[in-house]
MARPAMI-995324 format. One record per residue (C-alpha): residue in one letter; y, z, x. Coordinates in steps of 0.2 Angstrom, whole numbers, plus 5000, padded with zeros to 4 digits. Each point is the difference from the previous one (the first is absolute). Layout:
REM MARPAMI-995324
AYZX/...
//
This chain:
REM MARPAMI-995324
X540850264548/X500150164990/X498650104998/X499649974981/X500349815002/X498750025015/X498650074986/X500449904988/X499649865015/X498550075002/X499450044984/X500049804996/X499349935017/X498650134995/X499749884982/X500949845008/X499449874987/X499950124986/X501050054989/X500550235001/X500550064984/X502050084999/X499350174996/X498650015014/X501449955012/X501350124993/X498650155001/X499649975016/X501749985008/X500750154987/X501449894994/X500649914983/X499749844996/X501849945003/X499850095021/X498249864999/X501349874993/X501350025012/X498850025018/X499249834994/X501349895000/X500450105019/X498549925005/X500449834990/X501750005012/X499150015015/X498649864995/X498750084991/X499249884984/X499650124987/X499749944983/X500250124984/X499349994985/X500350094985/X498550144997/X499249955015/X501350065014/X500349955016/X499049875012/X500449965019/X499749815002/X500749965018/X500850105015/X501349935011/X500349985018/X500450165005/X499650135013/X500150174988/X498950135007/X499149984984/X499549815004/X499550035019/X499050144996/X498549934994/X499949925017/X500350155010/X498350095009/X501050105012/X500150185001/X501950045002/X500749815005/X501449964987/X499350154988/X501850045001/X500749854995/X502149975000/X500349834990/X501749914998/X500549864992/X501449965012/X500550095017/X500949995016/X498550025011/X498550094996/X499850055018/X501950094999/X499250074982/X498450085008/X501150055016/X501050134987/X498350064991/X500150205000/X499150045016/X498850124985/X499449804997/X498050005000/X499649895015/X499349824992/X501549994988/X500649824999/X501649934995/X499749824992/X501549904991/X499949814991/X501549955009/X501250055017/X501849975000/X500050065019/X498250015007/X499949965018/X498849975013/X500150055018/X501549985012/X501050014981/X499549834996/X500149974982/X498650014987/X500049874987/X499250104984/X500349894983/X499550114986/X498049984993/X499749885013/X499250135016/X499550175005/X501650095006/X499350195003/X499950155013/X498750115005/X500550205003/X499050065016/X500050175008/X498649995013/X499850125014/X500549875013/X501450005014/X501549884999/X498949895012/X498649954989/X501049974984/X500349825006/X497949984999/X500450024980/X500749825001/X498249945004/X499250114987/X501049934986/X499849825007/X498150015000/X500150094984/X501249854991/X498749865009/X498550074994/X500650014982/X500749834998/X498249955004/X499250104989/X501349994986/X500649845000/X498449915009/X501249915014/X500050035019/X501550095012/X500650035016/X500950135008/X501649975012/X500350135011/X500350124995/X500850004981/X499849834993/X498549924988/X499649815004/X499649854990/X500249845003/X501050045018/X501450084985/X500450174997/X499350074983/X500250185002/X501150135013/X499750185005/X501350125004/X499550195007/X501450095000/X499750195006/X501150174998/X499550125016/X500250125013/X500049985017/X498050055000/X499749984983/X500149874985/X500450114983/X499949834989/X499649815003/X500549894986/X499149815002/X500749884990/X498849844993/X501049844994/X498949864994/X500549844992/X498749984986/X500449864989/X501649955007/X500149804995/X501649965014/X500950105009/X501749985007/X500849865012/X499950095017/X498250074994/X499349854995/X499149975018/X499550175004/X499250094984/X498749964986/X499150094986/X498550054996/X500149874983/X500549855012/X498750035012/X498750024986/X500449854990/X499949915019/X498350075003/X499150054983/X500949854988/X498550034988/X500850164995/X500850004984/X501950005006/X499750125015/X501050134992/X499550185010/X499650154992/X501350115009/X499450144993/X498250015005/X500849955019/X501050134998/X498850115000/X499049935010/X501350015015/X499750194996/X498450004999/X499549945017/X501650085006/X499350184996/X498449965008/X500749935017/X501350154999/X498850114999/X498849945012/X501749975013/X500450204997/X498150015007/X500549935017/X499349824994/X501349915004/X499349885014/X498749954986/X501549924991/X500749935013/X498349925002/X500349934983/X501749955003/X499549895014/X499049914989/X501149964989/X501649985013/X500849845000/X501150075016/X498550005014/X500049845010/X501849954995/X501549975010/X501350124993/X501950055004/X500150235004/X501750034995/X500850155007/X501650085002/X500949875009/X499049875003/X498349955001/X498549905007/X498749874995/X498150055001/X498249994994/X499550124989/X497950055005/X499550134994/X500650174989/X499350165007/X499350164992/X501850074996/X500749844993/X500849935012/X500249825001/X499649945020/X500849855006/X500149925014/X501449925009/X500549865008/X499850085016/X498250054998/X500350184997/X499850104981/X500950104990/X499650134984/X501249974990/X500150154987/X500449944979/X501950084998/X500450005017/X500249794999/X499849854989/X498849875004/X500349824995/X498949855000/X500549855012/X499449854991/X500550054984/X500250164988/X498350085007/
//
């Protein structure tokens, strides 16, 4: 959005239900009447309801469903998480936009699009993304990590997008091993950490977040294996108006905790979250399928360790670590 259409945004969510005289708008944004004229019906294109009224001026009546800086931002309590905000309408992929960020790009940026024409999920999967229907964005990271450890970011941003689907949108979530959110034994959100690095060290990590918000179908082959955070609502709180989520303030949510558990990982807390994750891990105590290069074999998964490995053990008796990146991990009796 340009930079006077921006404050002329702001200068009516600061009277929204009130009507702001021309003149006060034109003085305070140093532009004519006809510049005024010309930014509002900008914001009526994008979705904003503002009436007019001759002598009166303008008055903001209803935002849309959009994830403008300007709309998370009253949620936002974090100190650099998404302060520099990227927004598109329409991308590729928002991890292949944050991957091309100037590497001058404050850490914390995020990259955060209403819709993918190409977003993908790990082993190059496809990402579904329907425009105004999810969360489709990337995080910018440069932590003083080695390549190593970057996988661990997989389990930040999975406790992180748990934790605020909770608070924001009042429904419980598992967590998959080691990227997806779980509802209903149905995918409702993938992680992909994708990282640029040295042979010692990592120079930028980009952790991409897709979350199906209120998605009402999804696609024939999907059908089985992914929900939304508006089904699962309506299934469990049908008391609540339509179950339409606030995308915005889960947005920021998502950012919210994810700065804390960052923060907190960069500490050396990491096996506190992994604590956490156990709770919440829908993987533990499941027969699952290790998939390596070349084959695989059948296990139980026991137990995830203080690095983030999942244990299993197999059929012989013996375990296994198996590292996030280095395999996939599929469930046996069904998709977890």
């Amino acid at each position: 959005m340009a930079q006077e259409t921006n404050l002329l945004l702001r200068i009516l969510k600061e009277n929204k239900g009130a009507y702001v005289s021309g003149q006060q708008i034109c003085d305070r944004m140093g532009v004519s009447r006809t510049a005024v004229w010309k930014h509002v019906n900008v914001l009526r294109e994008m979705g904003y309801v503002i009436e007019s009224a001759t002598k009166k001026g303008y008055m903001l009546i209803k935002e849309p469903d959009i994830l403008i800086y300007d709309e998370v931002e009253p949620y936002l309590k974090t100190k650099y998480i998404g302060r520099n905000y990227f927004y598109f309408n329409t991308v590729g992929s928002t991890n292949t936009q944050a991957k091309a960020l100037p590497e001058n790009t404050p850490e914390g940026a995020v990259v955060v699009a209403e819709e993918q024409t190409a977003g993908r999920g790990r082993t190059g999967r496809a990402w579904v993304s329907p425009k105004g229907q999810g969360i489709w964005m990337s995080l910018y990271l440069k932590p003083d990590i080695t390549p190593q450890e970057a996988p661990r970011l997989t389990h930040v941003a999975a406790l992180a997008v748990a934790r605020a689907i909770k608070s924001a949108v009042g429904i419980n979530a598992g967590i998959k091993w080691p990227n997806d959110i779980i509802m209903d034994g149905r995918k409702v959100c993938g992680i992909l950490t994708e990282l640029s690095a040295e042979i010692d060290a990592v120079n930028s990590v980009v952790v991409g977040i897709g979350i199906n918000v209120n998605n009402e179908r999804f696609p024939e082959g999907l059908k089985d294996v992914a929900t939304s955070l508006l089904i699962e609502r309506k299934k469990t709180m049908p008391n609540q108006n339509d179950g339409v989520v606030d995308r915005k303030a889960l947005l920021a949510e998502v950012l919210n905790n994810f700065e804390k558990l960052y923060e907190g990982f960069l500490k050396g807390d990491f096996p506190d979250i992994i604590k956490d994750c156990k709770k919440l891990s829908v993987t533990i105590g499941r027969p699952v399928r290790v998939m390596e290069k070349g084959g695989g074999f059948d296990a139980l998964a026991v137990d995830i360790d203080d690095r983030g490995a999942l244990i299993v053990k197999k059929q012989d008796g013996s375990t296994e670590a198996v590292i996030a990146g280095e395999v996939s991990v599929r469930g046996v009796l069904g998709y977890v």
